[in-house]
N, C-alpha and C positions, 0 to 999 in steps of 0.2 A: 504493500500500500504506500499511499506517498501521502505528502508531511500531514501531518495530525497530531497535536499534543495537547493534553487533557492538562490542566494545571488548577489543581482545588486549594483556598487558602486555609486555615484554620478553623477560622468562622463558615466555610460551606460555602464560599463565591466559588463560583468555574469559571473559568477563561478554558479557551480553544482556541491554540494557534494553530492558525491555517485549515483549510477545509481540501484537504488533498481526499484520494479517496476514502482514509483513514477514517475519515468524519461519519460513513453510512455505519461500521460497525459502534461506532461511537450513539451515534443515535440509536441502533437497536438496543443498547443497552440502556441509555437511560429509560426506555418504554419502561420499564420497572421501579421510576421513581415520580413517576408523573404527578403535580404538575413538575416543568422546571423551568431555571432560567439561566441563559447559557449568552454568555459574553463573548462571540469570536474576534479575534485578532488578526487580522489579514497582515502580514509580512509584504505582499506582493501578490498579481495577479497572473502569475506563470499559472499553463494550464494545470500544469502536476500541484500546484497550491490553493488552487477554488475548484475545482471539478468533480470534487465532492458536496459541494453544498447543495445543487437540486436533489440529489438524496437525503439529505437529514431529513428524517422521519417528523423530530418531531417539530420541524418547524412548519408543519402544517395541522400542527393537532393543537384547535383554540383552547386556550388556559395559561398556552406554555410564553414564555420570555422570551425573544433573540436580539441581543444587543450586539451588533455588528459595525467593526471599528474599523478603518481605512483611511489609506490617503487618497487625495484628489490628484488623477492622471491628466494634465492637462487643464481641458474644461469639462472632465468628466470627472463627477464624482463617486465614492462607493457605491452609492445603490445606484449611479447609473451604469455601472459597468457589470454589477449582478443584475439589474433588471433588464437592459438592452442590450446588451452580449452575451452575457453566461446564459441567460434564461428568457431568451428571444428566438425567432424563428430564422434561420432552420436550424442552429444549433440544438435547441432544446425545446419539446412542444406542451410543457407547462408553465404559463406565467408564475412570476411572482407574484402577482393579486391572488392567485390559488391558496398561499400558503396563508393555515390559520389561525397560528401563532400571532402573538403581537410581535411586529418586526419593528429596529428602532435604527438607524444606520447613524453613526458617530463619525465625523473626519479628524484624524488624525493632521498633525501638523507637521512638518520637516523634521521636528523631534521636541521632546514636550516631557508629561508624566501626567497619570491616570492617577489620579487618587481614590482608591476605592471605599477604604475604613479609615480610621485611626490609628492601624496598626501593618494595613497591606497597601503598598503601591507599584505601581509599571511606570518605570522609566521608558523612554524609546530613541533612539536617533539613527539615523541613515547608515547606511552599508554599502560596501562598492559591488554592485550587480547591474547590470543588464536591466533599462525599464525601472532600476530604482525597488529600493527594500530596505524595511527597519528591522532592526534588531532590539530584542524586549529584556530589560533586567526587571524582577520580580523581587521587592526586598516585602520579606514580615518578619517581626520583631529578632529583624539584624540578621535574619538568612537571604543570602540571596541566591538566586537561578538567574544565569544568562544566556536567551538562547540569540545566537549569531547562526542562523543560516542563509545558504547563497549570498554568501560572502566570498571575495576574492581579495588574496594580501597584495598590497602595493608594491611589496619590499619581500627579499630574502630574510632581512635579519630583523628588523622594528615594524610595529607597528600604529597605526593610526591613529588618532586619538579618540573619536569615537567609538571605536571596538573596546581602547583601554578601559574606556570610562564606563561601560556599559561592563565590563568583565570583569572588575575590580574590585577584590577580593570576596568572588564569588563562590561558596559553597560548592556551586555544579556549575561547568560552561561546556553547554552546548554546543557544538562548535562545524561547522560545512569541512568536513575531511573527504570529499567524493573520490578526490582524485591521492595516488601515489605522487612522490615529491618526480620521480620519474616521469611519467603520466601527463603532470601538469605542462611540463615543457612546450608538449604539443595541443593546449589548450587552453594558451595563456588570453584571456579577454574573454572567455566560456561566461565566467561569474562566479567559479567556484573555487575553492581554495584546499591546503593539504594538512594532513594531520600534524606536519612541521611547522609550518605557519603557524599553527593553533595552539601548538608546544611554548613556540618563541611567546605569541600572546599569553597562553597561561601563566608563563613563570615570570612575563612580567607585568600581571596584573595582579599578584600573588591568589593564582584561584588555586583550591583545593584541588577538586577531579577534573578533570578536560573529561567530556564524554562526544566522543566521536557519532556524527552525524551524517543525514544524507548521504547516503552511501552511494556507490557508482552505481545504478541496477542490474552493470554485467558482470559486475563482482559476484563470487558465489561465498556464501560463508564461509567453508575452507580459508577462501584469499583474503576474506575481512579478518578471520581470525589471524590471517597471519601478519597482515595488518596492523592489528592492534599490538603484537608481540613487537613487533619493531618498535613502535610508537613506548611501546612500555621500556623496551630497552635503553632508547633514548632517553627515557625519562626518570631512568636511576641517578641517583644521588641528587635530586630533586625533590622539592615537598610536593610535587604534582603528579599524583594518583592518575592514568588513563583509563576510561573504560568505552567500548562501544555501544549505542543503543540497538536493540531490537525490537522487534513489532512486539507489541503487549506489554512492554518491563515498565514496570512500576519503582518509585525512590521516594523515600520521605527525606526533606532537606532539612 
């Protein structure tokens, strides 16, 4: 499945970043806690990162919440890029007026912060991709999560300053490791970046785990696993723990 991450604070908010296809299994499951309400977080509008959302179950079933957050592509805004492209004719032949959830669309700014409680916030700022993409830091009471995907590093050795600032001294960073440090050579301006890059950034934004992301989709587990062992190799004598994600893994921060 492609990008999908469920992120619950303490208090029971849900954020969902990205609506890759990830999101249909995601809606099946909350059928079982109905009503709900569910915050999405749009990163970008690559297909592999909204082409899940005409599936979400329950944002057609009235009762339920959908707060849906984005930037404005031009003179297009979030719901108009869900309501007149993703879920317009001939691409898709359900409107959005179908769905019967209360729908709410939020524009995100060039970069900013969500205040959700008194105790959980979302940072966000820009990332170097293709089309343009944020990257979200997630702080409650002093934990943070940063996820940085389709991201590409500018540099061999430093990095940027808003990756630093968003990854800084983060608990878990998520981090676009798609490609091998090999790999990238012939794929440089893609949008995506290496488990090296995300090394250099961890150790210098002092995060805890770097957790390897977006994976290549020709990579087989095998080659991720062996992936990840280099990456760890690399990462001895370091306070930065690597680990990769996989579909369904769950982490309390």
């Amino acid at each position: 499945n492609t990008t999908c991450v469920e992120v619950t604070s303490n208090s029971g908010k849900r954020f969902v970043i990205d609506a890759g296809t990830g999101i249909r299994e995601l809606g099946n499951q909350l059928l079982n806690q109905l009503p709900v309400e569910v915050n999405i977080l749009f990163t970008h509008y690559h297909w592999d990162h909204c082409i899940g959302f005409p599936f979400f179950v329950p944002a057609f079933i009235p009762g339920n919440t959908i707060n849906i957050y984005g930037q404005d592509k031009g003179v297009e805004s979030v719901q108009n890029i869900i309501e007149n492209r993703l879920m317009a004719a001939p691409n898709f032949p359900v409107p959005l007026s179908v769905m019967g959830a209360d729908v709410h669309f939020h524009k995100l700014d060039e970069r900013g912060k969500i205040c959700v409680d008194e105790d959980f916030s979302i940072e966000y700022a820009p990332l170097c991709h293709p089309n343009g993409v944020v990257g979200f830091r997630f702080i409650e009471n002093g934990k943070i999560f940063a996820f940085l995907t389709d991201i590409e590093h500018v540099s061999e050795t430093t990095s940027e300053e808003d990756p630093l600032d968003l990854a800084r001294d983060a608990d878990v960073l998520a981090y676009d490791s798609q490609y091998t440090p090999e790999e990238y050579q012939t794929r440089i301006s893609w949008g995506h970046s290496t488990w090296q890059a995300g090394l250099i950034l961890a150790k210098a934004a002092n995060v805890k785990n770097l957790m390897m992301i977006h994976h290549d989709p020709d990579h087989s587990d095998e080659q991720i696993l062996k992936i990840l062992a280099q990456a760890q190799e690399k990462a001895k004598g370091s306070e930065v723990t690597v680990t990769a994600a996989y579909e369904g893994m769950r982490f309390e921060v």
